[in-house]
C-alpha positions in Angstrom: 101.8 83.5 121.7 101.8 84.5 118.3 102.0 88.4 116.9 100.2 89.4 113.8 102.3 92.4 113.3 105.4 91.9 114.9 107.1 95.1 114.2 109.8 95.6 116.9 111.4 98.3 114.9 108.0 100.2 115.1 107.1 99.3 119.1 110.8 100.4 119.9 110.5 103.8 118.1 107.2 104.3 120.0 108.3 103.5 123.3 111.6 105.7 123.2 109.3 108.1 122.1 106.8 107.8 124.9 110.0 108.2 127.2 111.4 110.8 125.8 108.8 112.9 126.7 107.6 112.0 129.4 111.3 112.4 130.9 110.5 116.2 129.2 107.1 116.2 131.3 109.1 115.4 134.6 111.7 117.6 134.0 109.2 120.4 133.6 107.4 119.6 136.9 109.9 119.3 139.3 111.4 122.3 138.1 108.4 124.1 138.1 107.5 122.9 141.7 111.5 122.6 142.8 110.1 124.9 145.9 107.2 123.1 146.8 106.7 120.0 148.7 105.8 117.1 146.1 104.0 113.9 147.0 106.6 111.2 145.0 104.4 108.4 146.2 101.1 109.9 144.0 103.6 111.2 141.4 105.1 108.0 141.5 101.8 106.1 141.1 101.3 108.2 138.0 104.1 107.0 136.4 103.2 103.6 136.7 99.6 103.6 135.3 101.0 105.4 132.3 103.9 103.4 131.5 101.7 100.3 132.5 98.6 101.6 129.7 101.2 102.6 127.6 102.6 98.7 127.3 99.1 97.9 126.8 98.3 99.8 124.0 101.6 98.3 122.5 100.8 94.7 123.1 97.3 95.4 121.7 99.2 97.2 118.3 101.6 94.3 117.9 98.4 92.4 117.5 98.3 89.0 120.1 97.3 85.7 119.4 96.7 83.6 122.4 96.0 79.7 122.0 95.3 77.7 118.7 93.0 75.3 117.5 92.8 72.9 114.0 90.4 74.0 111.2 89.9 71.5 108.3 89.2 73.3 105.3 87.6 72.3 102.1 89.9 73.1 99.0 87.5 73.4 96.1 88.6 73.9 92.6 87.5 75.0 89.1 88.3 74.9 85.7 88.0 77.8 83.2 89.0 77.8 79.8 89.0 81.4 78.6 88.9 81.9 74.7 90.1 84.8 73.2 89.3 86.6 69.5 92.2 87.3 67.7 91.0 88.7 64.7 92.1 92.1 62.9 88.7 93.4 64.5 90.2 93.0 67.9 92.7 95.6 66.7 89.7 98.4 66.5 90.6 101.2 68.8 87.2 102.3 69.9 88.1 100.6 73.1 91.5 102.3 73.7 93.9 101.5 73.2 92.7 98.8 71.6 89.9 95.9 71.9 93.1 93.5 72.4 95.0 95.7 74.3 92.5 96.3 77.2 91.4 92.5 77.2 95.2 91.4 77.9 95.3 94.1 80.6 92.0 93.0 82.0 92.3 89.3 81.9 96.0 89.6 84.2 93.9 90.9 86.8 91.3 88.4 85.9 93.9 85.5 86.2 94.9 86.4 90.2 92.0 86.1 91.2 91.9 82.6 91.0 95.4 81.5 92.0 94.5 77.7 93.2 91.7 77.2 90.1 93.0 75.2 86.5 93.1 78.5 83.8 93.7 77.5 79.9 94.3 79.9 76.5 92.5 79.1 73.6 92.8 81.8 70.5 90.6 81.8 67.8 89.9 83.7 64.4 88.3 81.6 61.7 90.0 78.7 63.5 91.0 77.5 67.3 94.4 77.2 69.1 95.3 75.5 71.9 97.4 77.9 73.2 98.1 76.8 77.1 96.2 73.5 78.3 94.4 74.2 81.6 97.3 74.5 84.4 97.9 76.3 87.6 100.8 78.4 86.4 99.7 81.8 86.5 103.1 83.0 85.7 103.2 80.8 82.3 99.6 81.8 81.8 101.0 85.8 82.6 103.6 85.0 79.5 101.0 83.8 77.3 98.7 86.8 77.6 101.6 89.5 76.8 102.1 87.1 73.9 98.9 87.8 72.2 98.6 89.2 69.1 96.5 89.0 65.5 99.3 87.7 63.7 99.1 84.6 65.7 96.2 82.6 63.7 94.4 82.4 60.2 92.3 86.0 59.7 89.6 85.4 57.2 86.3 86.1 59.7 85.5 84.5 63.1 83.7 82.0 64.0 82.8 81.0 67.4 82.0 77.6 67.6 85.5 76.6 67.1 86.8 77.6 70.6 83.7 76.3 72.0 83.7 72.9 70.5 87.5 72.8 71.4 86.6 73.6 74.9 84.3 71.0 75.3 86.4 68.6 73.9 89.7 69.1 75.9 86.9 68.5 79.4 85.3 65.6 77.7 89.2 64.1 77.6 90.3 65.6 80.8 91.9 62.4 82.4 91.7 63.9 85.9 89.1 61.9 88.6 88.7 65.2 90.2 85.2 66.8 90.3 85.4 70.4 89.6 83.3 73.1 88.2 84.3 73.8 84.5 82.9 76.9 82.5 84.6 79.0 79.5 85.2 82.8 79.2 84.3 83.7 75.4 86.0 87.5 74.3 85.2 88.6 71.1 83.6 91.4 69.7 80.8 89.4 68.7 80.8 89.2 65.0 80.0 85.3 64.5 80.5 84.5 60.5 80.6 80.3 60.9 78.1 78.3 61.5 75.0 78.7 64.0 75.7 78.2 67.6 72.8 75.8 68.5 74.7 72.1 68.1 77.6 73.3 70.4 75.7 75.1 72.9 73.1 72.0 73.2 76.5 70.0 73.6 77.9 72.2 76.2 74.2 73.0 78.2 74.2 68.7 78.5 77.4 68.3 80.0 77.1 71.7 82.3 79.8 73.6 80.9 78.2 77.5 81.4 80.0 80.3 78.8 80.2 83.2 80.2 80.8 85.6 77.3 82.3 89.1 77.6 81.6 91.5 74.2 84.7 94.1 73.8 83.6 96.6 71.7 81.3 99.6 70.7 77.9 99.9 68.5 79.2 103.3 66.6 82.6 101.0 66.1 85.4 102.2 64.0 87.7 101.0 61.4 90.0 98.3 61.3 93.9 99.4 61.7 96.3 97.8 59.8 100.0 98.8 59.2 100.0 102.3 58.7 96.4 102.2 57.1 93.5 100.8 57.8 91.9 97.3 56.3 89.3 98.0 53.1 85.6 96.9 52.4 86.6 95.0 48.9 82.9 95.5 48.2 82.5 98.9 48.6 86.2 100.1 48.6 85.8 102.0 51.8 87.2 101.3 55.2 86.2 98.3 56.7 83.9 99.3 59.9 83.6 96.9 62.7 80.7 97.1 65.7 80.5 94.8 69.0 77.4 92.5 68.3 76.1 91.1 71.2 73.7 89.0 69.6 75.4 85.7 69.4 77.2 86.1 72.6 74.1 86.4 74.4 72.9 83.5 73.0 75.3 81.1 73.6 75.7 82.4 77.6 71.9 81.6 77.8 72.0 79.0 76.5 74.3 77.2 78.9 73.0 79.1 81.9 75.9 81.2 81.9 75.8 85.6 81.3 76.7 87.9 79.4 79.2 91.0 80.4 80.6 93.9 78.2 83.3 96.5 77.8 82.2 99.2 75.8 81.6 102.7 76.3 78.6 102.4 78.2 79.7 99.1 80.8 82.4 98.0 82.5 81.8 94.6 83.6 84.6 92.8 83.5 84.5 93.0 87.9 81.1 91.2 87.5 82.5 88.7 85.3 85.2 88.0 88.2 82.3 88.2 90.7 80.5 85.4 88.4 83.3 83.4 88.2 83.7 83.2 92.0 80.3 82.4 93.1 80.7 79.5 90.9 80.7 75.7 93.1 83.9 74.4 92.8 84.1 70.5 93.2 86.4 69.1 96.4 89.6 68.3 95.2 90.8 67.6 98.6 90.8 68.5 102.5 93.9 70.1 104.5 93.8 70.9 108.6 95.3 74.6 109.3 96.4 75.9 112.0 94.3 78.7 114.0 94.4 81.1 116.3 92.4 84.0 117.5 93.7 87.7 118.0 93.2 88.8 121.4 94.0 92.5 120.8 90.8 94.0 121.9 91.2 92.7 125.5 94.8 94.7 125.5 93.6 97.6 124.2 90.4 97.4 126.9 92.6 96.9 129.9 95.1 99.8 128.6 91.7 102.2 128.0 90.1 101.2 131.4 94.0 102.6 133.3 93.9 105.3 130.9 90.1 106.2 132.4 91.4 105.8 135.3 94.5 108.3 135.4 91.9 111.2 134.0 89.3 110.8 136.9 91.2 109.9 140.1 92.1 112.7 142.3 95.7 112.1 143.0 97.2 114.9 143.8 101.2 115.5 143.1 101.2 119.0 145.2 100.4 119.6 148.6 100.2 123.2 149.4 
């Protein structure tokens, strides 16, 4: 038999309790009744149905698993390259406390949701890192992510097609035999200043890579921090102002049959983006045979109701007058 919550410690403080007073309860009645004549067989009887529904309900709390049987299970398994906009725009605050800031916060919780999936770090600007190949380390992917800041690549505008076209290239040369579902996460606050989108996503729609792209940002925007100041327009000598523009992130999700999701002041999607990301078909990478068996609780926790039923209704009588 095997005990899904095998807390003796619990079970023993329970029972002493349960003894304890009912010890008090028969200390009570037989000094009550010291001068009347007392029926120990029915008082007796008593005792036993409520010690014996009392183990029952303990059994059933300790949780009981009788039996086992052999399960084979598919393990399926994806790949998921998420690419991440580092430039000085990401610093905007009008997603506290910043654009940056909540995506490294949001993709850790992103990341443990798919603990037995491939995850890799690209980083972008107005070029593309590698910045962790796909693996299954979440803790070296968890190191990564606190790593993250603007300072890491070139800042002179964004342009998305270079974390997609690395993407695509790294599954294209991906040595592994396994068959596995493979899509890419695209943050950035949408502000596209390379080339058009169209070659890449035709590139990526053929070999059924889906981008799901997530827009961090607002459309009233703010300026751009820098230092203790803030970065300036050098055309018009003002602060530079920067607004999420969801325009080329929708299109390159559509595109590939992927979505769109956003973080601004008016959604938080990044749970739908999870949900997405799960309903995706992983390819079989492999079979295992587990071990399982059923918890019989319920049938412990019937029996010990049924004596308890039975203790309130029959008429067994512990006085004779």
């Amino acid at each position: 038999m095997i005990w899904a919550y095998p807390d003796i410690k619990l079970i023993a403080i329970l029972a002493g309790i349960f003894i304890l007073l009912y010890l008090v309860y028969l200390s009570r009645y037989w000094a009550i009744n010291r001068r009347l004549q007392v029926e120990k067989r029915r008082l007796f009887t008593k005792l036993v149905i409520r010690t014996l529904y009392f183990i029952l309900f303990l059994i059933a709390l300790a949780g009981p698993s009788i039996g086992t049987s052999t399960k084979e299970v598919k393990e399926e398994g994806k790949d998921i390259f998420i690419a991440i906009d580092l430039s000085q725009s990401m610093n905007a605050t009008d997603i506290g406390p910043s654009r940056l800031q909540r995506i490294k916060f949001e993709l850790k919780n992103l990341i443990k949701s798919f603990p037995s999936d491939r995850i890799g770090l690209i980083i972008f600007s107005s070029e593309a890192f590698m910045q962790c190949p796909l693996t299954f380390d979440q803790s070296v992917l968890q190191l990564y992510l606190d790593g993250l800041n603007t300072g890491l690549v070139p800042n002179s505008g964004t342009d998305l097609r270079g974390p997609l076209k690395m993407a695509l290239e790294r599954f294209n040369n991906d040595e592994s035999m396994e068959v596995k579902s493979k899509s890419i996460v695209l943050i950035s606050d949408g502000e596209n200043f390379g080339d058009d989108l169209d070659d890449v996503g035709d590139r990526l729609s053929d070999a059924g890579i889906k981008v799901y792209s997530l827009g961090i940002g607002t459309e009233k925007g703010s300026s751009i921090p820098r230092g203790n100041g803030v970065i300036i327009n050098p055309e018009t000598g003002k602060p530079a102002e920067t607004k999420l523009d969801r325009g080329s992130l929708k299109y390159i999700a559509s595109e590939t049959g992927g979505q769109y999701f956003e973080i601004s002041d008016e959604a938080q999607e990044l749970g739908d983006l999870t949900a997405a990301l799960e309903r995706l078909e992983g390819g079989t990478v492999g079979t295992r045979k587990i071990e399982t068996s059923s918890n019989k609780y319920f049938y412990f926790l019937l029996a010990g109701l049924v004596l308890s039923l039975i203790d309130m209704i029959l008429p067994i009588k512990t006085i004779r007058l």
